[in-house]
C-alpha positions as CSV (number, residue, x, y, z in Angstrom):
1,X,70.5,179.4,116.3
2,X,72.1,176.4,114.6
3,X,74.5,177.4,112.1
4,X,75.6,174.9,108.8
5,X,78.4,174.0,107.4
6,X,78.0,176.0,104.4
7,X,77.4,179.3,106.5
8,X,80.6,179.3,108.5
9,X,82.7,178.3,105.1
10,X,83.4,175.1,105.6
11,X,82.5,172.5,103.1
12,X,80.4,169.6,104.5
13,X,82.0,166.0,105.2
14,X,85.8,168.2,105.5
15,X,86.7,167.1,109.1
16,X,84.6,163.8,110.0
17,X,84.2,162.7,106.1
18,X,80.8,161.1,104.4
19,X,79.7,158.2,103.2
20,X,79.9,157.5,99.3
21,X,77.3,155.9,97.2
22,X,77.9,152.1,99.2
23,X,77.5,153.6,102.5
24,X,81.1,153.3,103.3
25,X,82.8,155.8,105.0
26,X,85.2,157.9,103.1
27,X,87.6,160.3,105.4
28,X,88.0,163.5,104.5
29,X,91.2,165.1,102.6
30,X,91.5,167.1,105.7
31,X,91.6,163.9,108.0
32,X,93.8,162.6,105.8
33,X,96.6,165.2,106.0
34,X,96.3,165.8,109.8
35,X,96.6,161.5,109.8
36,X,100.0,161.6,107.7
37,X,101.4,164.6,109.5
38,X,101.1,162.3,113.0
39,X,102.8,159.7,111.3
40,X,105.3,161.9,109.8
41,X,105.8,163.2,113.7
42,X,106.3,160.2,115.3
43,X,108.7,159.4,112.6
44,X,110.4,162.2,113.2
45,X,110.5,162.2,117.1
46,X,111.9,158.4,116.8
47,X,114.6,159.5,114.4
48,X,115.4,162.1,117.0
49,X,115.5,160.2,119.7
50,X,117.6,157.2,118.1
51,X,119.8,159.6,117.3
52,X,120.3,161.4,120.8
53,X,120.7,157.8,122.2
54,X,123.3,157.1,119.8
55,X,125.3,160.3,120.5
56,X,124.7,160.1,124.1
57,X,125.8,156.8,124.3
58,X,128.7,157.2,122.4
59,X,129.6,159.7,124.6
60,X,129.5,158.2,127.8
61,X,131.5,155.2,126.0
62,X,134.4,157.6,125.2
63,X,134.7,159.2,128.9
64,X,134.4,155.7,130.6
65,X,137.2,154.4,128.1
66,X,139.1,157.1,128.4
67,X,139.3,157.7,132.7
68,X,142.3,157.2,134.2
69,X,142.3,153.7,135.6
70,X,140.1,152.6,133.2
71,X,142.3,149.4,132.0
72,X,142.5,148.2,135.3
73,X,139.0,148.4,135.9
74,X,138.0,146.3,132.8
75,X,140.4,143.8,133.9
76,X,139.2,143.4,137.3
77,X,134.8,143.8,136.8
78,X,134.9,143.1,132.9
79,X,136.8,140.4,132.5
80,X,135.6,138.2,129.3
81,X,137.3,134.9,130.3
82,X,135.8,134.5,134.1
83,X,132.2,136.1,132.8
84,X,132.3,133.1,130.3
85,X,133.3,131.1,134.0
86,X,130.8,132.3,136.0
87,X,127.7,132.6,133.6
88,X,126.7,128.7,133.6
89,X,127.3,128.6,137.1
90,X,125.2,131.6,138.5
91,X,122.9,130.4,135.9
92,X,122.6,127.0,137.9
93,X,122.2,128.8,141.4
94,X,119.8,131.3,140.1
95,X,117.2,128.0,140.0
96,X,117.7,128.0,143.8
97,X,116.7,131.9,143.5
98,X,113.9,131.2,141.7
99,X,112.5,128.3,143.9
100,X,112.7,130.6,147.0
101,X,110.7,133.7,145.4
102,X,107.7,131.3,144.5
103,X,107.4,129.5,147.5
104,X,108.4,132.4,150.0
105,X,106.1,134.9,147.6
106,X,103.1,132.4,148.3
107,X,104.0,131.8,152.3
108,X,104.5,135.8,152.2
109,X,101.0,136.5,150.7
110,X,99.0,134.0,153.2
111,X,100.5,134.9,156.1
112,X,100.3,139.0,155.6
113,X,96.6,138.5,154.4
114,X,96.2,136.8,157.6
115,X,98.1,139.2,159.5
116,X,96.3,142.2,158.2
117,X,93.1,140.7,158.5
118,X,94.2,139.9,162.5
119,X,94.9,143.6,162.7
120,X,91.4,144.9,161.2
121,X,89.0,142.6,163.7
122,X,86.3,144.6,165.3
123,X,85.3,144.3,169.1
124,X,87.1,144.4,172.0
125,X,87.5,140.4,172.3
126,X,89.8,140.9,169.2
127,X,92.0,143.2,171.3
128,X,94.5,140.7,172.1
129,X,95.0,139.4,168.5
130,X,95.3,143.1,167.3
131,X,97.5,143.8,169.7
132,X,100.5,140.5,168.7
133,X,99.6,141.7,165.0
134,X,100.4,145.2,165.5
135,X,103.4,143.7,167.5
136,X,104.7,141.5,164.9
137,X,104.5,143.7,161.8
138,X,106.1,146.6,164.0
139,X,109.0,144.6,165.2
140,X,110.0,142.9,161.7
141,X,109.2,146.0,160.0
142,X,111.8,147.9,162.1
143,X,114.4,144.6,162.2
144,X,117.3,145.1,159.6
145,X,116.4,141.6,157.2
146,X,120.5,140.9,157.4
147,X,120.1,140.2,161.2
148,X,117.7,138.5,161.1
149,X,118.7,136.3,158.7
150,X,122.2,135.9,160.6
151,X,119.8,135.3,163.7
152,X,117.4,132.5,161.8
153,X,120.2,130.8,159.4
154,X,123.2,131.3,162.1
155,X,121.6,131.5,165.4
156,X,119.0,128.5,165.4
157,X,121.4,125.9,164.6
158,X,123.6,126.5,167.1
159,X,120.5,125.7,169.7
160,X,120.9,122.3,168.4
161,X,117.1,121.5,168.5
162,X,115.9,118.0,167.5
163,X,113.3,118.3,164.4
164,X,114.6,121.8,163.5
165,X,115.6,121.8,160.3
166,X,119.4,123.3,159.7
167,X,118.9,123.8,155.8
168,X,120.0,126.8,155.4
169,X,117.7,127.4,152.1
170,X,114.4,126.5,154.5
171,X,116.2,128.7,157.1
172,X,117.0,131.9,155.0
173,X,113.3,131.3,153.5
174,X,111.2,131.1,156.9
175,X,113.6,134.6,157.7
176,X,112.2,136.3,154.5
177,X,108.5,135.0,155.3
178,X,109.0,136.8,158.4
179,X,110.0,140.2,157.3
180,X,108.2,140.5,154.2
181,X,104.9,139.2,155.7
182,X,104.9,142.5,158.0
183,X,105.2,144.4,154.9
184,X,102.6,142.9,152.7
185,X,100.3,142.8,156.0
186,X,100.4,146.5,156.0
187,X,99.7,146.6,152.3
188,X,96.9,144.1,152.5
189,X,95.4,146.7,155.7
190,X,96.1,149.8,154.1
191,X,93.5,147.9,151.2
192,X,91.2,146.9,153.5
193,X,90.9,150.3,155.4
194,X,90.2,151.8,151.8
195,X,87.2,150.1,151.5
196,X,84.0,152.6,152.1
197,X,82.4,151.3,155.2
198,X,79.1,151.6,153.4
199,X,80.2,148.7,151.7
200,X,80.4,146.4,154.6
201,X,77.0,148.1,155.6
202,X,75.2,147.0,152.7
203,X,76.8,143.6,152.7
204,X,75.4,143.5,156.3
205,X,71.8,145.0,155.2
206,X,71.7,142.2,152.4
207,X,72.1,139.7,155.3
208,X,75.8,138.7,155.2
209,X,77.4,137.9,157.9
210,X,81.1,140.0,159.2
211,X,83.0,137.1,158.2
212,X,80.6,136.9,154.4
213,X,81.0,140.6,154.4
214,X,84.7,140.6,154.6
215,X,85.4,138.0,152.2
216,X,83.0,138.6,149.6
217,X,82.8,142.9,149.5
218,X,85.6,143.9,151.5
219,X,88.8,141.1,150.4
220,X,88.0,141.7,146.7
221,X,88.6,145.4,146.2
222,X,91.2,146.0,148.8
223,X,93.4,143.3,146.9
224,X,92.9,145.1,143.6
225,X,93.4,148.2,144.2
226,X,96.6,147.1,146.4
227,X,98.3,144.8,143.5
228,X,101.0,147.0,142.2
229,X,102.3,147.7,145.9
230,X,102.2,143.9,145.8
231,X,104.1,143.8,143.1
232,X,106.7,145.8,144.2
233,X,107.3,144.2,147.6
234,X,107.4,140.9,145.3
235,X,110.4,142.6,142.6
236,X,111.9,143.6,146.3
237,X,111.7,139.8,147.9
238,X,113.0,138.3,144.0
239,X,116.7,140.8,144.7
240,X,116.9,139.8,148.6
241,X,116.8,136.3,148.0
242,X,120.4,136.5,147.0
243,X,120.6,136.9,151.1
244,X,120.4,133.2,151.8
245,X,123.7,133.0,150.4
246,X,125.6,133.8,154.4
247,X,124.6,130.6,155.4
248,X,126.3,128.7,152.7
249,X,123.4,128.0,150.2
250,X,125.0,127.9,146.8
251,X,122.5,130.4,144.7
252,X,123.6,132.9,142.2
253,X,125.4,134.8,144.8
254,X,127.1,132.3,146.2
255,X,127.9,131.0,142.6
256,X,129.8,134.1,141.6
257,X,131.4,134.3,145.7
258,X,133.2,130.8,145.2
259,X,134.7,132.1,141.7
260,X,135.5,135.1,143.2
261,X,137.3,133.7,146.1
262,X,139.4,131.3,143.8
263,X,140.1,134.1,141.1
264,X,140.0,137.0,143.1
265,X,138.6,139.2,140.1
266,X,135.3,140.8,140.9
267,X,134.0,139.9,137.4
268,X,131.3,137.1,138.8
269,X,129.5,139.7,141.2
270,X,128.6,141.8,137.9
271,X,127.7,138.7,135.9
272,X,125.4,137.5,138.7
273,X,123.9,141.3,139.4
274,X,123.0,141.8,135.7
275,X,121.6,138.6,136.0
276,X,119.6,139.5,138.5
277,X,118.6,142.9,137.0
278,X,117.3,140.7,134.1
279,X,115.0,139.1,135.6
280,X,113.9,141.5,137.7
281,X,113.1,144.7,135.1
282,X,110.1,142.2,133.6
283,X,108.4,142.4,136.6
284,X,109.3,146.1,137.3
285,X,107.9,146.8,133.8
286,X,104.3,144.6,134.4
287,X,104.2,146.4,137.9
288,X,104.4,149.7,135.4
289,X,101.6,148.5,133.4
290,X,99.0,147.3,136.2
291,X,99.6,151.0,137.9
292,X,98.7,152.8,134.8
293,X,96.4,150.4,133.4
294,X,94.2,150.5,137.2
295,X,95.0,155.1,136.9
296,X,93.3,155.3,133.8
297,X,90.4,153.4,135.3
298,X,90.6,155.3,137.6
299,X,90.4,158.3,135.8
300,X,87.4,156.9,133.5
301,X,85.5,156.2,137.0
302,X,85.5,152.3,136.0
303,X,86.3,149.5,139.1
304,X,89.2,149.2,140.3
């Protein structure tokens, strides 16, 4: 039994509104009033949480200023006159920083796809090359990246090789290839062992070849659904490229570590770790957005 508007005593057009003589819609009062007391809501939770920030700030201010040793402390790690120093100059080796995340993130990227893909080959022919994959991402997985830095930027000049480079920049960036291409190989596997194996059946049943099926069906959704891990391995390799810095290359670390030296006041190091965190929380935030953007896909049963 269908029951009106009129029978339950509500008037018509009170929560979803009507249409006036134009055919536009008009909302109803009620709409209206549950519309401004959201607004008035939000308004209200952002004055209250301005105001807690404030207070909480404020706060934290008056302990930090007031802690015993507290003078010192500005003196040596909050120093205005060697930040002003050591801004310019961290500024110029950050370049250097910069330069190594986009080449290293594009040499990390080919060689774990190729790694993981090396690692996922069917047949027992493959065996071998599944076997030095598994190898490779196990051992630099499990190697500390500090050693084997000190063993790539230290340890191969010393062999005194002809042809082998002894730039320590090329040096320190062939050492994070290494590592971080075990990581983003596992990524890249983890993505490709996702993949429904019906999918690379009915690739096949279309007449696809492995090699069709894996590039066209497989490659495509076990990258998406694998970017923000990607991401994050990338915000990760952008922080440890301050390592190249042991074997003398002058980047933002080094920057602040030659001030440092001279001055001995720890100010630099901050200047060159907030520099650092600066360009680092963009990419945190977008990594942020592509999770949640690809869960409420998710959630809504679109592609991933």
């Amino acid at each position: 039994m269908t029951v009106t508007k009129e029978e339950s005593g509500e008037s018509p057009g009170e929560d979803s509104g009507e249409d006036d003589l134009s055919g536009a819609y008009v909302p109803s009062r009620r709409r209206i009033e549950r519309e401004r007391y959201k607004r008035a809501r939000a308004r209200r939770a952002t004055a209250i949480a301005a105001l807690s920030t404030l207070v909480t700030g404020a706060a934290l201010c008056l302990v930090v200023i007031s802690a015993p040793g507290w003078q010192r402390t500005q003196e040596t790690f909050f120093n205005g006159r060697y930040a002003r120093e050591a801004f310019p100059k961290v500024l110029e080796g950050l370049w250097l920083n910069v330069r190594l995340l986009l080449v290293c993130g594009v040499a990390v990227l080919v060689l774990g796809m190729l790694i993981a893909v090396a690692r996922t080959l069917r047949g027992p022919v493959f065996f071998p090359v599944r076997a030095l994959a598994a190898a490779y991402t196990d051992f630099f997985r499990g190697l500390p990246l500090i050693i084997n830095l000190m063993i790539v930027v230290l340890g191969v000049p010393a062999l005194r090789l002809q042809g082998v480079t002894v730039d320590p920049v090329l040096l320190g960036g062939t050492a994070l290839t290494l590592t971080y291409s075990a990581y983003v190989a596992e990524v890249f596997r983890a993505g490709i062992e996702s993949v429904h194996p019906s999918q690379r059946a009915a690739a096949r049943s279309l007449g696809l070849t492995n090699r069709q099926a894996l590039r066209y069906v497989v490659l495509p959704q076990a990258v998406r659904r694998q970017v923000p891990p990607l991401l994050n391995d990338l915000v990760s390799l952008q922080k440890d490229t301050g390592l190249v810095s042991i074997g003398g290359a002058v980047d933002a670390v080094r920057a602040a570590d030659i001030i440092v030296g001279r001055s001995l006041n720890y100010t630099p190091y901050i200047v060159a770790g907030l520099v650092f965190v600066a360009l680092t929380i963009p990419m945190t935030r977008f990594t942020d957005w592509v999770t949640a953007r690809m869960d409420r896909r998710r959630a809504q049963g679109g592609a991933i």
